[in-house]
TINUMAR-19912 format. One record per residue: residue number from 1; x, y, z of N, C-alpha, C in turn. Coordinates in pm, whole numbers. Layout:
N
num:NUM; n_c1:X; n_c2:Y; n_c3:Z; ca_c1:X; ca_c2:Y; ca_c3:Z; c_c1:X; c_c2:Y; c_c3:Z
...
***
This chain:
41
num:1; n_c1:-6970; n_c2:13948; n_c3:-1043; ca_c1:-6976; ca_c2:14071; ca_c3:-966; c_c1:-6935; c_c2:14189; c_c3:-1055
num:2; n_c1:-6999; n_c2:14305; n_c3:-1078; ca_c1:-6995; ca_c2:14390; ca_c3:-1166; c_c1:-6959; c_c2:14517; c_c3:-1054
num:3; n_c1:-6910; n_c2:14613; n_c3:-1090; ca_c1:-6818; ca_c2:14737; ca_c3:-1021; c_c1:-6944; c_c2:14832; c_c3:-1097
num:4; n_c1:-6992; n_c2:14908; n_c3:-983; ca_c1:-7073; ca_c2:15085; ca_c3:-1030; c_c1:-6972; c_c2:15144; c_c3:-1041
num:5; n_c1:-6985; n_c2:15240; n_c3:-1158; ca_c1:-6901; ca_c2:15332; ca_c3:-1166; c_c1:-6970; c_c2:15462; c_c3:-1082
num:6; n_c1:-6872; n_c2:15537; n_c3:-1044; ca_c1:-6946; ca_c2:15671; ca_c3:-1018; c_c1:-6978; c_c2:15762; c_c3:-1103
num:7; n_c1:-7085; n_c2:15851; n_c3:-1078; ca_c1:-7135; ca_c2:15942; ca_c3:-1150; c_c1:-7007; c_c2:16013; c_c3:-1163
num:8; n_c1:-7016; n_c2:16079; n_c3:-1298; ca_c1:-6951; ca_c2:16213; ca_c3:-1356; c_c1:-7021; c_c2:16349; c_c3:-1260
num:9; n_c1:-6908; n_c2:16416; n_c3:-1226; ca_c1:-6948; ca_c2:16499; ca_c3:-1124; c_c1:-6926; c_c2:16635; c_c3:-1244
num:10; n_c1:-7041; n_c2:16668; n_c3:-1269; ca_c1:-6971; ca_c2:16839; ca_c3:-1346; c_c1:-6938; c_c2:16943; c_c3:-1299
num:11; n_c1:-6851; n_c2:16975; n_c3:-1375; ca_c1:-6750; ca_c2:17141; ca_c3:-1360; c_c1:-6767; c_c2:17252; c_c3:-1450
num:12; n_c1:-6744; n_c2:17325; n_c3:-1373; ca_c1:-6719; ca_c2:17498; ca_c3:-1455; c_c1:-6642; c_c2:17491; c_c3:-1563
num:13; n_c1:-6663; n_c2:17546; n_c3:-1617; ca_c1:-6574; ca_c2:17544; ca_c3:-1770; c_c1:-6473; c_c2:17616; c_c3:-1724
num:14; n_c1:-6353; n_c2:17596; n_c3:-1809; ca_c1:-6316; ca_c2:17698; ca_c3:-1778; c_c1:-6242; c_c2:17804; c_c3:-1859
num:15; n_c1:-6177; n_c2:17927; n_c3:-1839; ca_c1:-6253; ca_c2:18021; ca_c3:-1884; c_c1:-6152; c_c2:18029; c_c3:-2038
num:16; n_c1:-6020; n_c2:17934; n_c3:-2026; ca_c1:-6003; ca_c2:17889; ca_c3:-2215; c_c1:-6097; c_c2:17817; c_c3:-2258
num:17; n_c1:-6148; n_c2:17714; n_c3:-2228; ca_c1:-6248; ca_c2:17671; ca_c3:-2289; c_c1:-6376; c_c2:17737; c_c3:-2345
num:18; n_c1:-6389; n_c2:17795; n_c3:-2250; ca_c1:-6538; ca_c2:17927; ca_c3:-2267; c_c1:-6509; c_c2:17987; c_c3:-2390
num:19; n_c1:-6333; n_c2:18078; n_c3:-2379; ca_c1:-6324; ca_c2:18146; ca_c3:-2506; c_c1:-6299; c_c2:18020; c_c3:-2666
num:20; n_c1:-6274; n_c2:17916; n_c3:-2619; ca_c1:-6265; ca_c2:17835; ca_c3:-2763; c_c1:-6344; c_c2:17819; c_c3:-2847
num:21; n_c1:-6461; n_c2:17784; n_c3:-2712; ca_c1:-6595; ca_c2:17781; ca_c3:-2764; c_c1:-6649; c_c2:17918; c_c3:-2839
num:22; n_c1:-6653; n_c2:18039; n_c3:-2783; ca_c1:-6714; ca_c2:18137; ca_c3:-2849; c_c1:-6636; c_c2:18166; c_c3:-2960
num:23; n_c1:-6512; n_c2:18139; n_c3:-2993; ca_c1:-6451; ca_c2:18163; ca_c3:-3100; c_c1:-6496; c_c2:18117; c_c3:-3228
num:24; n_c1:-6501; n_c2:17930; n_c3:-3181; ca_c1:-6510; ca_c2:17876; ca_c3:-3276; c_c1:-6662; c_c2:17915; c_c3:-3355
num:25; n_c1:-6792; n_c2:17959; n_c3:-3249; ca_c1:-6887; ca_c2:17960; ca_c3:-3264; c_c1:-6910; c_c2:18131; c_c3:-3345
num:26; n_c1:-6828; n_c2:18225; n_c3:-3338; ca_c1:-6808; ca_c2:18307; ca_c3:-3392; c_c1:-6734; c_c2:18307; c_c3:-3556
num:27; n_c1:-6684; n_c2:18216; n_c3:-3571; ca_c1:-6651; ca_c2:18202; ca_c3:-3647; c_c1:-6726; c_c2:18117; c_c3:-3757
num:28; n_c1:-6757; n_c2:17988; n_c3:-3721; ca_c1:-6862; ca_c2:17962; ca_c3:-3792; c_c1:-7008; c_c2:18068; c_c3:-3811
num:29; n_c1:-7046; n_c2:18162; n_c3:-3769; ca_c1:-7107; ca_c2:18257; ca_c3:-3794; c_c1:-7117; c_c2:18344; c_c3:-3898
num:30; n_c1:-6929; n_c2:18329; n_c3:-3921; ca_c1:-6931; ca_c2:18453; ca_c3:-4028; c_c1:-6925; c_c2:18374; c_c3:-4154
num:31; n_c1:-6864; n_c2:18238; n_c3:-4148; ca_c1:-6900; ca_c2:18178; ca_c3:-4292; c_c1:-7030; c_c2:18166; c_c3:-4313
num:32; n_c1:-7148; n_c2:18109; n_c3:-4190; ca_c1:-7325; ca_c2:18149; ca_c3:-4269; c_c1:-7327; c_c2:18242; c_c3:-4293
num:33; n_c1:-7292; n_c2:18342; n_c3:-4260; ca_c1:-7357; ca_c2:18522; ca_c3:-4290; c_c1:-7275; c_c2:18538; c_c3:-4416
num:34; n_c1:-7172; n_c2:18435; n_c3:-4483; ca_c1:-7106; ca_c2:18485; ca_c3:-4646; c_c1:-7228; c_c2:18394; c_c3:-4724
num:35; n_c1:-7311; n_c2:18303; n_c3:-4664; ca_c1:-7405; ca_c2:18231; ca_c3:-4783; c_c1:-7503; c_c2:18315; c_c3:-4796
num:36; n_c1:-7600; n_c2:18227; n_c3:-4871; ca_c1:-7704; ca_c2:18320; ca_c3:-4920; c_c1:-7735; c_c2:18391; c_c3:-5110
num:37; n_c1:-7829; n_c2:18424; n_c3:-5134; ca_c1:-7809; ca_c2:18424; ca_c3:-5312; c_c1:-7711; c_c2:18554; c_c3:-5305
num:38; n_c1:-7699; n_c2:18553; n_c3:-5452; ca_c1:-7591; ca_c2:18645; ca_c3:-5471; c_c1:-7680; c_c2:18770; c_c3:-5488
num:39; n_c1:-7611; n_c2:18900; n_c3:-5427; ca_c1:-7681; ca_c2:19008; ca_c3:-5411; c_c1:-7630; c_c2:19112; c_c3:-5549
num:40; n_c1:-7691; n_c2:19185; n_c3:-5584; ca_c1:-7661; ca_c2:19260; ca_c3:-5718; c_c1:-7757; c_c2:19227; c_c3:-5805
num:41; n_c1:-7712; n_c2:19360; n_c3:-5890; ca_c1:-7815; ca_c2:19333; ca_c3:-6056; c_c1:-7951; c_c2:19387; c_c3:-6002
***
């Protein structure tokens, strides 16, 4: 005899999480925008 689990019911983020996320995602942003060839000359 095997047990169903119940579904995962989803939730709102919430709103530290929201900002962790945009942080972190802001941040990795600005290290791509330092790559790229080197400009000069």
């Amino acid at each position: 005899m095997s047990v169903t689990r119940r579904k995962r019911v989803a939730t709102k983020p919430t709103r530290a999480s929201q900002l962790r996320r945009v942080e972190s995602k802001v941040k990795r942003g600005v290290i791509k925008a330092g790559r790229g060839p080197v400009r000069g000359e």
